[in-house]
C-alpha positions as semicolon CSV with decimal commas, in nm:
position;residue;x (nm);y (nm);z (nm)
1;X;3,729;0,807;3,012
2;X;4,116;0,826;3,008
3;X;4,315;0,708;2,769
4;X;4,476;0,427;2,994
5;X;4,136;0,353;3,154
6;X;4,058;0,272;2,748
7;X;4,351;0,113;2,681
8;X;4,349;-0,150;3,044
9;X;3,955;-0,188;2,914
10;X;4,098;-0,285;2,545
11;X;4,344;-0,531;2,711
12;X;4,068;-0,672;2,952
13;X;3,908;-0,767;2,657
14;X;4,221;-0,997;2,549
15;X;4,285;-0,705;2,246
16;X;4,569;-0,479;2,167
17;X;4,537;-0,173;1,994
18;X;4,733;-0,359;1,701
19;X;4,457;-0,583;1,668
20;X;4,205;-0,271;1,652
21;X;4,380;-0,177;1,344
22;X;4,403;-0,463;1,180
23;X;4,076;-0,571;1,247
24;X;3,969;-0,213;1,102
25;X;4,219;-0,201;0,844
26;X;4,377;0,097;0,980
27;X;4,720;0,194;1,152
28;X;4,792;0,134;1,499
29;X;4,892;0,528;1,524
30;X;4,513;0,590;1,357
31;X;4,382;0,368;1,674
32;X;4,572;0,500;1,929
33;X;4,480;0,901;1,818
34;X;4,125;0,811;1,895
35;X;4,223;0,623;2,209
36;X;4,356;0,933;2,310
37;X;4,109;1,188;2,198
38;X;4,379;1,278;1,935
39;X;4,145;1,244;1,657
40;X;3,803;1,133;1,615
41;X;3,669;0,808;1,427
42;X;3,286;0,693;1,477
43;X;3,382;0,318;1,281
44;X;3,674;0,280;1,533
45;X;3,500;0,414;1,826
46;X;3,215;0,182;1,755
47;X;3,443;-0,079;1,754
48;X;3,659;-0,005;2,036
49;X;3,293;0,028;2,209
50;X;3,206;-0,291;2,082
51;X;3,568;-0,519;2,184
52;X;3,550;-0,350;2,534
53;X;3,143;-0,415;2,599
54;X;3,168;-0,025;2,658
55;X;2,928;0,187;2,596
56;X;3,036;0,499;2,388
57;X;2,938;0,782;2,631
58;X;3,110;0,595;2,870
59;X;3,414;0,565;2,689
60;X;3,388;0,931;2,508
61;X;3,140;1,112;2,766
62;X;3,286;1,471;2,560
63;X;3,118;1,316;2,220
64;X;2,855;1,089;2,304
65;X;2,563;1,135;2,498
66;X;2,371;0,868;2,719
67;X;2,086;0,802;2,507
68;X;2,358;0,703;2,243
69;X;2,331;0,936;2,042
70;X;2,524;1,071;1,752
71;X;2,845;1,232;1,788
72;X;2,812;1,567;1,952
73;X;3,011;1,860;1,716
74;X;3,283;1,973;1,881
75;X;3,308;2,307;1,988
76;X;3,516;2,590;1,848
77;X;3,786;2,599;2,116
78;X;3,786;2,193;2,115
79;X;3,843;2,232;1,756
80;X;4,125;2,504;1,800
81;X;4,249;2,295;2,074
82;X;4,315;1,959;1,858
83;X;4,417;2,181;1,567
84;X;4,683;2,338;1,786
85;X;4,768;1,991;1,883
86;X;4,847;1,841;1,584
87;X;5,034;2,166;1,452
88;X;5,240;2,144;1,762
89;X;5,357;1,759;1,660
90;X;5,414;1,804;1,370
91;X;5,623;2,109;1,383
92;X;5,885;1,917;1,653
93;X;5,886;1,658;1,345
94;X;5,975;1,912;1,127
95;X;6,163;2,155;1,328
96;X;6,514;1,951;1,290
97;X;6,511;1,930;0,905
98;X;6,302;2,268;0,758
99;X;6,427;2,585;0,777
100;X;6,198;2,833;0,959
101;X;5,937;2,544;1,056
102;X;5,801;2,797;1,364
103;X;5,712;3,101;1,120
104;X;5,578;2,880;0,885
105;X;5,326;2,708;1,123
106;X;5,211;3,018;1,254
107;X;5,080;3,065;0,941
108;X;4,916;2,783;0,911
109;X;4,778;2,809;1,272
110;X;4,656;3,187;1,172
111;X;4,517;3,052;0,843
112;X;4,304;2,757;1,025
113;X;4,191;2,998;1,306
114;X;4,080;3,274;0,998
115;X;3,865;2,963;0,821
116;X;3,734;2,855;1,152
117;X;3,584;3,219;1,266
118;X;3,514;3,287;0,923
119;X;3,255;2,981;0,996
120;X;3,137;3,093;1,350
121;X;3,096;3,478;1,337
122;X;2,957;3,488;1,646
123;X;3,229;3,352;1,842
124;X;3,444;3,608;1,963
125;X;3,815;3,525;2,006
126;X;3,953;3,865;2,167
């Protein structure tokens, strides 16, 4: 489901993503990554599911299945894809006030990538 499908289905429900938070004891930024497939939070999604009378693979049809069922893993180029993601905010954050934020990034990003292939030899990245 889209993220402002989620977010019209939280208000429908008389909630605000504020109240998700503090109902979880979480930030509001914490809630609104896994409204937006930013990051990934079974507690919150189950209670995002649970204030919007939603079911899960409804809401998150990439992670849950119909049956219900567990989280599905994500897959190596979802996991590349979020890491690149979050890299790629932070380093605008940064970019203004550290010296040589791109180079050092790229690092990162090459060190992540390394670690992740190093886990799933059979994947081939070329």
């Amino acid at each position: 489901m889209h993220k402002a499908d989620i977010t019209a289905a939280i208000k429908k429900a008389g909630m605000t993503q504020a109240a998700i938070a503090r109902k979880a004891g979480v930030h509001t930024q914490v809630v609104n990554a896994v409204v937006c497939s930013r990051g990934r939070s079974a507690r919150l999604e189950a209670l995002i599911s649970q204030v919007t009378c939603l079911p899960l693979h409804q809401l998150w049809p990439r992670h849950y299945s119909a049956d219900g069922a567990e989280p599905q893993p994500q897959s190596l180029e979802d996991q590349i894809q979020s890491i690149n993601t979050r890299l790629s905010a932070i380093e605008s954050r940064l970019s203004a006030t550290v010296p040589n934020t791109h180079e050092v990034f790229a690092l990162i990003a090459g060190a992540i990538l390394n670690a992740i292939e190093a886990r799933n030899p059979s994947t081939d990245r070329s």
